[in-house]
C-alpha positions as CSV (number, residue, x, y, z in Angstrom):
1,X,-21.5,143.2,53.4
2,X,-23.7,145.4,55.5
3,X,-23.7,144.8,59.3
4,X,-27.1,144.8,61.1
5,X,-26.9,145.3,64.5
6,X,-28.5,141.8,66.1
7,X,-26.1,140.2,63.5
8,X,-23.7,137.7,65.2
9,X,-20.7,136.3,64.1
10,X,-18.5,133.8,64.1
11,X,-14.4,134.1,64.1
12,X,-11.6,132.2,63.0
13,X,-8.0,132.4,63.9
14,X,-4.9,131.3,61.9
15,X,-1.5,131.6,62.6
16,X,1.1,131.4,60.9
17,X,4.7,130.7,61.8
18,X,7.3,133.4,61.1
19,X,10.7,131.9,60.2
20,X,14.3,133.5,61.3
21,X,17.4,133.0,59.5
22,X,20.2,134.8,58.7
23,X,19.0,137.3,55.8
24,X,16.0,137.8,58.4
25,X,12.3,136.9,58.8
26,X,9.8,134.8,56.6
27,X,6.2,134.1,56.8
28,X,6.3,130.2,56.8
29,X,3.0,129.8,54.5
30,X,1.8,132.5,51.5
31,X,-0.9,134.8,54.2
32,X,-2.7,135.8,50.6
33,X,-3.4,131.9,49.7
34,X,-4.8,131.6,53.1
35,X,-6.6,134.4,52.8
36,X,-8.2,133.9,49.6
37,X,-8.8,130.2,50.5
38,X,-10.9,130.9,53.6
39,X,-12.9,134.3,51.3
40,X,-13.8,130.9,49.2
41,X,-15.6,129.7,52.5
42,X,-17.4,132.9,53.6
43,X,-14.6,134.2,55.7
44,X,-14.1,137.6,55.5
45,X,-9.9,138.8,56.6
46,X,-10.2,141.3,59.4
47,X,-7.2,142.0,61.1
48,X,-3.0,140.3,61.2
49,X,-2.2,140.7,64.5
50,X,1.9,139.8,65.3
51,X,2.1,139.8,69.2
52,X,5.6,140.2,70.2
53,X,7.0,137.0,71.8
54,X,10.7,136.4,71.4
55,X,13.1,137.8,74.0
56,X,14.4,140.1,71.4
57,X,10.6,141.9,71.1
58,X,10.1,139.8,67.7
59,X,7.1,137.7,66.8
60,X,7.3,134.0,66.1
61,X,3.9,134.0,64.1
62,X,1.3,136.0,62.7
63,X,-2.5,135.6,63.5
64,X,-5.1,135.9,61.0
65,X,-8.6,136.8,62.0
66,X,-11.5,136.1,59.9
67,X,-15.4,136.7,60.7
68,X,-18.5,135.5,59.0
69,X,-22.4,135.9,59.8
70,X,-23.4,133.4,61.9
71,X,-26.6,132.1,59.9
């Protein structure tokens, strides 16, 4: 995809819940079947972002960005 300048976009934001146990931390959902699901609907993946937000300096979920051209 080639970006044009005056091209505008729109973004999507998924998160997905990490899950603690004992042997340690699990993505609750596959991120690479959501990924591919919304690249089936024009979303492009552009960043995970895992924001620290336990007590402990852990995350509780991962947020998936996704942009497409706004036509």
């Amino acid at each position: 995809m080639t970006a044009n300048r005056n091209q505008n976009f729109e973004y999507h934001f998924e998160s997905l819940k990490i899950e603690t146990n004992f042997w340690g931390d699990k993505i609750s959902t596959d991120y690479r079947e959501t990924i591919h699901r919304f690249a089936a609907d024009g979303w492009r993946f552009v960043q995970a972002y895992a924001p620290a937000t336990g007590a402990d300096g852990r995350s509780c979920y991962v947020e998936l960005i996704f942009e497409r051209p706004v036509e």
